[in-house]
N, C-alpha and C positions, 0 to 999 in steps of 0.2 A: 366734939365741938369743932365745927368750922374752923381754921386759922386766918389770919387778915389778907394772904395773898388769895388765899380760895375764894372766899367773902369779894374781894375785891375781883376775880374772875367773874363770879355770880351774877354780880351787880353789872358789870361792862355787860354778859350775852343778853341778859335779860332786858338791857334799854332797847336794845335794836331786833330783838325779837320776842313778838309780842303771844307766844303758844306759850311763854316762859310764864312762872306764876313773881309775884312779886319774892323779893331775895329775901330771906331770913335776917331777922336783925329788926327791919325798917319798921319802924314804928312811928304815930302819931306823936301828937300830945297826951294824946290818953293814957299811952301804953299800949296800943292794941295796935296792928299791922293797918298798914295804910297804903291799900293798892292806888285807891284814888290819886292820892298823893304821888306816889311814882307811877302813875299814867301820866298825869300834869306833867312830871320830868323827860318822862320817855317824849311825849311827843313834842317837845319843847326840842331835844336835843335833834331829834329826825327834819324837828324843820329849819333847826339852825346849818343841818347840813345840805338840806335843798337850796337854802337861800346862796351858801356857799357856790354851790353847782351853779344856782341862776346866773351869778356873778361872772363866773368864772366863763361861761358857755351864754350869753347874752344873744348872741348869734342864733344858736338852735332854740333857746326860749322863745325867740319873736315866731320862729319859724315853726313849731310846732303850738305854741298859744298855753295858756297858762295851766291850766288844768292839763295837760298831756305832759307837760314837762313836770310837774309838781308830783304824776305820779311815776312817770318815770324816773325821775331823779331819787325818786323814795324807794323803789326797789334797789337802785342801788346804792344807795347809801344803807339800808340797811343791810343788804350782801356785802358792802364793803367799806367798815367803818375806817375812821383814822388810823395811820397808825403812827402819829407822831402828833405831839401838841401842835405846832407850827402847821399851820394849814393853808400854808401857801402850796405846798407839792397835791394837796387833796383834788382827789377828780382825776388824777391822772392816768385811771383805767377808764375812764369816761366812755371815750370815742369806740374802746372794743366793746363795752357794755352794751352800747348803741346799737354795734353793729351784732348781735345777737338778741336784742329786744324785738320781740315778734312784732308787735303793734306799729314799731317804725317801719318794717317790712316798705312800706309805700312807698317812703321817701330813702330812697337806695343812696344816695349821697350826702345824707343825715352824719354821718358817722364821719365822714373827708371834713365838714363842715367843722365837725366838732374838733378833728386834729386841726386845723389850722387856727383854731381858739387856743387849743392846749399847746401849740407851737409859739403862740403869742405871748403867754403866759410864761413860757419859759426863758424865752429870750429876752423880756422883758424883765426878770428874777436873773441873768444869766451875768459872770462878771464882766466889768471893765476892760477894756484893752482898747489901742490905735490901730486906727487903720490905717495899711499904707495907700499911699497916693498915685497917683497914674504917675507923676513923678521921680518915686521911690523904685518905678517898675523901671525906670532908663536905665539903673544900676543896671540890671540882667544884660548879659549877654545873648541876643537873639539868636545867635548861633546855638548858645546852648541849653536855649527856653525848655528845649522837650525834657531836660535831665533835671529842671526846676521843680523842688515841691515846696508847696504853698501851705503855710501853716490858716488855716479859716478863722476866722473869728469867734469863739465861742459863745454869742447870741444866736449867732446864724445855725436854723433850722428850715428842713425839705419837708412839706409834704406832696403826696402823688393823689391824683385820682382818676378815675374812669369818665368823671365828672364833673361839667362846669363847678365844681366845686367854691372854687374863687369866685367867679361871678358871683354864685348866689349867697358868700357870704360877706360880700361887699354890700349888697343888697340890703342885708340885714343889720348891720353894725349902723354905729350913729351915723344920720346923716343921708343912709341909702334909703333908696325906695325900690322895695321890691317890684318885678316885673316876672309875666312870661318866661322861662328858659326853653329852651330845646335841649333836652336832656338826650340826645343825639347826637349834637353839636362836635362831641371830643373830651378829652379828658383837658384839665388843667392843671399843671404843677405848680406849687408854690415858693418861694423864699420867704422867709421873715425873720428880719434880725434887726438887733438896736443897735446901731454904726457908734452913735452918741446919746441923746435923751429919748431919743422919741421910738419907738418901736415902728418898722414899717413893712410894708407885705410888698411885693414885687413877682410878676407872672416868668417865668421861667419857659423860654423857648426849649424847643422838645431836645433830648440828649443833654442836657445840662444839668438835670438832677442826676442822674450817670456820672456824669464830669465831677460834680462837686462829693459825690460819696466817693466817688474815688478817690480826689484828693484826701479828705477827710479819715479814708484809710491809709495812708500816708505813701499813695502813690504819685508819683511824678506825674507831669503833666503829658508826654508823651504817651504815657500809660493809661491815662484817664480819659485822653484821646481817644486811643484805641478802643477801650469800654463804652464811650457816648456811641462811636460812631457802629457798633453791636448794635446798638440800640436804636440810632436815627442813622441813617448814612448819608443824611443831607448837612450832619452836623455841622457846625461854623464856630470852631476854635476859635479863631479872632474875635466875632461878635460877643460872644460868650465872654470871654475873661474879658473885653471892653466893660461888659456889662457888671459882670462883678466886681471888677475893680470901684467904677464907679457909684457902687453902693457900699462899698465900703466893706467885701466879701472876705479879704485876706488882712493877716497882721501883720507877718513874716517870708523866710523864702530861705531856701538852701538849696542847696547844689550835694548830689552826690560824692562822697570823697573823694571815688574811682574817677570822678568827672571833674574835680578840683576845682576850689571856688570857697568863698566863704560864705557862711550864713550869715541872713539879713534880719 
């Protein structure tokens, strides 16, 4: 005889795959097994978790239309159920799902799409903290800006793409109206962090996603310098931390010991 944790295995593989016969145990009123019965549950749970996804990825539903996402979102939910009651973290293998679903093949920037949902999603879940102020930045010594590291915000999330990606998920969220892209155009980088109440997205000039993962591995700013400008060599340091500053990009700030100074 079964024991309840096996029983309870049984029952979880057999909702989300459906080659499974019904679990042992389930029965009617009658006393007799009742597949009908748990098909009713199985498919009730599979679409409690597409609606999930719909919610979550609003953006790629308009963009692929309902029936294309309903069954997309169904292959992966049942490959990849919950794995926690709390189903605010769910979906969060979403975007590489995406980017291995053959059917999406067409729309190559489907997947960028979808991390800049799942970036929203977290920042928005992400905790509290202040931001400092263009103000708080006067404390620093200019002289010894390069040796400053900058603690980020923890809302604040990068994504990258090959692909007007931002545009066309501007397009799609409340309020936009899709249009034409030139999916030749360039890639776009994104920012999206919640400064206060509101979650906001913000285009990221080129070398800045470089600059801000550098900081974020807790390199100095002269150091993260040096990384953007690998990567762009038109970078612009100044505009750059202009810019995050006033989005509200950093909480704090230190100075290297060697380099004396106190943290902010």
């Amino acid at each position: 005889m079964q024991g309840l944790a096996e029983r309870q295995q049984d029952f979880a593989l057999a909702l989300l795959d459906t080659t499974r016969s019904t679990p042992l145990g389930l029965v009617g009123p009658d006393g007799l097994p009742s597949p009908r019965r748990f098909a009713v549950y199985r498919n009730n749970v599979v679409a409690g978790l597409i609606e999930t996804l719909k919610e979550n990825y609003p953006a790629v539903h308009r963009i692929v239309g309902d029936e294309f996402f309903r069954a997309m979102s169904g292959q992966f939910a049942t490959a990849h159920p919950p794995r926690s009651p709390i189903m605010l973290g769910y979906g969060a293998g979403f975007p590489e799902f995406i980017d291995g679903f053959e059917p999406a093949a067409a729309l190559p920037y489907l997947a960028d799409v979808a991390r800049i949902e799942r970036a929203w999603i977290e920042a928005y879940h992400a905790a509290e903290a202040e931001s400092l102020s263009a103000d708080d930045f006067l404390a620093i010594d200019r002289a010894r800006l390069a040796q400053v590291r900058l603690a980020l915000h923890p809302s604040l999330r990068v994504t990258q793409s090959r692909f007007p990606a931002l545009t066309i998920w501007r397009m799609n969220v409340a309020g936009g109206e899709p249009a034409a892209v030139d999916l030749e155009a360039g890639g776009e980088d994104a920012l999206v962090i919640r400064p206060s109440a509101e979650v906001t997205v913000h285009q990221l000039p080129m070398g800045a996603a470089a600059f801000i993962r550098s900081l974020g591995a807790d390199e100095p700013v002269v150091a993260a310098t040096i990384a953007s400008l690998e990567v762009t060599p038109c970078f612009d340091l100044q505009t750059v931390l202009a810019g995050l500053i006033e989005v509200g990009a950093f909480t704090g700030w230190s100075l290297d010991r060697d380099a004396g100074g106190e943290p902010s």
